[in-house]
C-alpha positions as CSV (number, residue, x, y, z in Angstrom):
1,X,100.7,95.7,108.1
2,X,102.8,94.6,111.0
3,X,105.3,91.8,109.6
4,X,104.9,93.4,106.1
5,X,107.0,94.1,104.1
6,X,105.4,97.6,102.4
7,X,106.2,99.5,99.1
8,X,104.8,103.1,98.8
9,X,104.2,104.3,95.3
10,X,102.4,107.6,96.1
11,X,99.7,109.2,93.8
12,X,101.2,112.2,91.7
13,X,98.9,114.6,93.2
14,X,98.9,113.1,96.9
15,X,103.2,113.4,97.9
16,X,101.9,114.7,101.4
17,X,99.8,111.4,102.5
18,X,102.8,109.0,101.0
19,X,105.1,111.1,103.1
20,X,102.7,111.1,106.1
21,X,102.1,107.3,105.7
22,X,105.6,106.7,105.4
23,X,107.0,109.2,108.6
24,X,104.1,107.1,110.6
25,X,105.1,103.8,109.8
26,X,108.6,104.8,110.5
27,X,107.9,105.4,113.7
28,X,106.2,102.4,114.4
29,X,109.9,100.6,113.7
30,X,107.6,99.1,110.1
31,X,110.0,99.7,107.2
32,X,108.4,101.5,104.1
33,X,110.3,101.4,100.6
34,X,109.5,103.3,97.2
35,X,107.7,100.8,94.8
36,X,108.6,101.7,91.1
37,X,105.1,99.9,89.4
38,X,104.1,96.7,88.5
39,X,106.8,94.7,87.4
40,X,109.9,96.3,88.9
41,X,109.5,94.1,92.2
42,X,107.8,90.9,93.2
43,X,104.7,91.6,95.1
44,X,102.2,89.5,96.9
45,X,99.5,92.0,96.9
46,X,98.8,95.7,95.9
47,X,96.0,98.0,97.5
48,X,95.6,101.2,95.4
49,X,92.9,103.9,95.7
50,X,91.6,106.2,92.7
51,X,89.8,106.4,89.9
52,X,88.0,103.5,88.0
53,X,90.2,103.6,85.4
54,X,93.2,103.6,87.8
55,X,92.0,100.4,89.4
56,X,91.3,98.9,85.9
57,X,94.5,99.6,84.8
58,X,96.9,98.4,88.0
59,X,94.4,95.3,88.0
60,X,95.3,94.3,84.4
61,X,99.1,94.7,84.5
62,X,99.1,92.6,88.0
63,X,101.3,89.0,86.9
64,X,98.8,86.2,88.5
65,X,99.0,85.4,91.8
66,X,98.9,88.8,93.5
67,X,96.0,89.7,95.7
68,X,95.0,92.8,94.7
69,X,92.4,95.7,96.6
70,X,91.0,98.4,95.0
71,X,89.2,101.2,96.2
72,X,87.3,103.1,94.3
73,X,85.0,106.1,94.2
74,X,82.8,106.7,97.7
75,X,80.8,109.4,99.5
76,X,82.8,109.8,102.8
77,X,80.5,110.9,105.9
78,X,81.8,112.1,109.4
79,X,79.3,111.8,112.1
80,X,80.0,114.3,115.3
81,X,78.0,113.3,118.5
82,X,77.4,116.2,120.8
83,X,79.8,114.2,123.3
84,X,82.2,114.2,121.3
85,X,85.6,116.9,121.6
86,X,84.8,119.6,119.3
87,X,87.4,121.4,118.6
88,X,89.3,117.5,118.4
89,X,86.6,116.6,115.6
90,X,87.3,119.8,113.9
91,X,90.9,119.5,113.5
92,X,90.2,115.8,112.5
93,X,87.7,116.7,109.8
94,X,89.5,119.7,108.3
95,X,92.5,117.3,107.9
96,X,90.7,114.7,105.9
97,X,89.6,117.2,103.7
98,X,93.0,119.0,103.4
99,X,94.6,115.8,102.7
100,X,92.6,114.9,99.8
101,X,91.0,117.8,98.7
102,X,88.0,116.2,99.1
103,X,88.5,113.8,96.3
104,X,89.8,111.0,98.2
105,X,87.3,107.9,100.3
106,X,88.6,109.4,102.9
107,X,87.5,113.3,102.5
108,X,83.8,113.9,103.6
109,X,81.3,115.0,101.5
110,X,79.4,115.6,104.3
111,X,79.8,116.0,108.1
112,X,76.8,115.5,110.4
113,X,77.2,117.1,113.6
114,X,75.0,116.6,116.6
115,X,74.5,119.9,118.3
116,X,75.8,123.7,117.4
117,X,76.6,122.5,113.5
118,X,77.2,126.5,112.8
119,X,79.9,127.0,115.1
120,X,81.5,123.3,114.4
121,X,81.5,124.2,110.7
122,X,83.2,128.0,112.2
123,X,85.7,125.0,114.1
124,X,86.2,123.6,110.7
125,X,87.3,126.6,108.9
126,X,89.7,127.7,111.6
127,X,91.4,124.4,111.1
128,X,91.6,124.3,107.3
129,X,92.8,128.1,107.8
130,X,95.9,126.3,109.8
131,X,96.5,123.6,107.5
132,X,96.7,125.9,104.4
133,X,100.7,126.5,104.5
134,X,101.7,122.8,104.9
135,X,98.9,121.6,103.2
136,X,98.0,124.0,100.5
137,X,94.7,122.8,97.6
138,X,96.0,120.8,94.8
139,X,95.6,122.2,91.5
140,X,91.9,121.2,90.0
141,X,92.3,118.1,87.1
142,X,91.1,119.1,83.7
143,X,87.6,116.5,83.8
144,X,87.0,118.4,87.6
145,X,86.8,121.5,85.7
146,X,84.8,120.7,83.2
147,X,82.0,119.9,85.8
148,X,82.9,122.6,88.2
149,X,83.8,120.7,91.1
150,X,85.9,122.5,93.6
């Protein structure tokens, strides 16, 4: 994004990552403004991530001309090598799932962990533990209910 000029418009549910994204950028001296929707400012191309439907739906009101990148549903893995920093990995992995929830490309669905896997996932917990004040769980959407995801 360096030389970029970059417009935030953050997910209703996900304030915490625009403001992350935004405080990180900041620091790299890359200036981040708050992008109203399609329409409001000229654009040369939009990256979203959500649902199908989102995409869809930000695709089709794009004018023609802008580039856009969608990303869509995934299974996120994280793969631990036994040389890696455990505790490091930990912290890492319990912060992509507090971020998202684990509904995000970026949460794992699944962490495979090369060596002691019980006392990573113990790692794991301790980590979330620490992130649940400044990150607490989002508030399950009606069609996750329905099909009991947590």
């Amino acid at each position: 994004l360096s030389g970029a000029s970059v417009a935030l418009r953050p997910s209703r549910r996900q304030s915490a990552v625009a403001t992350l994204l935004r405080e990180a950028m900041a620091a790299e001296g890359l200036p981040v403004w708050a992008w109203s929707g399609v329409g409001s400012e000229p654009v040369d191309r939009v990256v979203a991530y959500g649902r199908d439907e989102t995409l869809d739906a930000i695709a089709a009101a794009l004018p023609p001309g802008v580039d856009f990148a969608g990303y869509g549903h995934g299974y996120g893995v994280a793969v631990v090598a036994a040389a890696d920093a455990h505790d490091a990995a930990a912290e890492a992995v319990a912060l992509d799932v507090a971020l998202h929830d684990q509904r995000g490309c970026l949460s794992p669905q699944a962490v495979l962990v090369e060596g002691d896997a019980e006392a990573f996932a113990t790692r794991v917990q301790r980590a979330l533990d620490a992130l649940a004040e400044p990150l607490p769980k989002g508030t399950e959407g009606a069609g996750e209910a329905a099909a009991g995801m947590q």
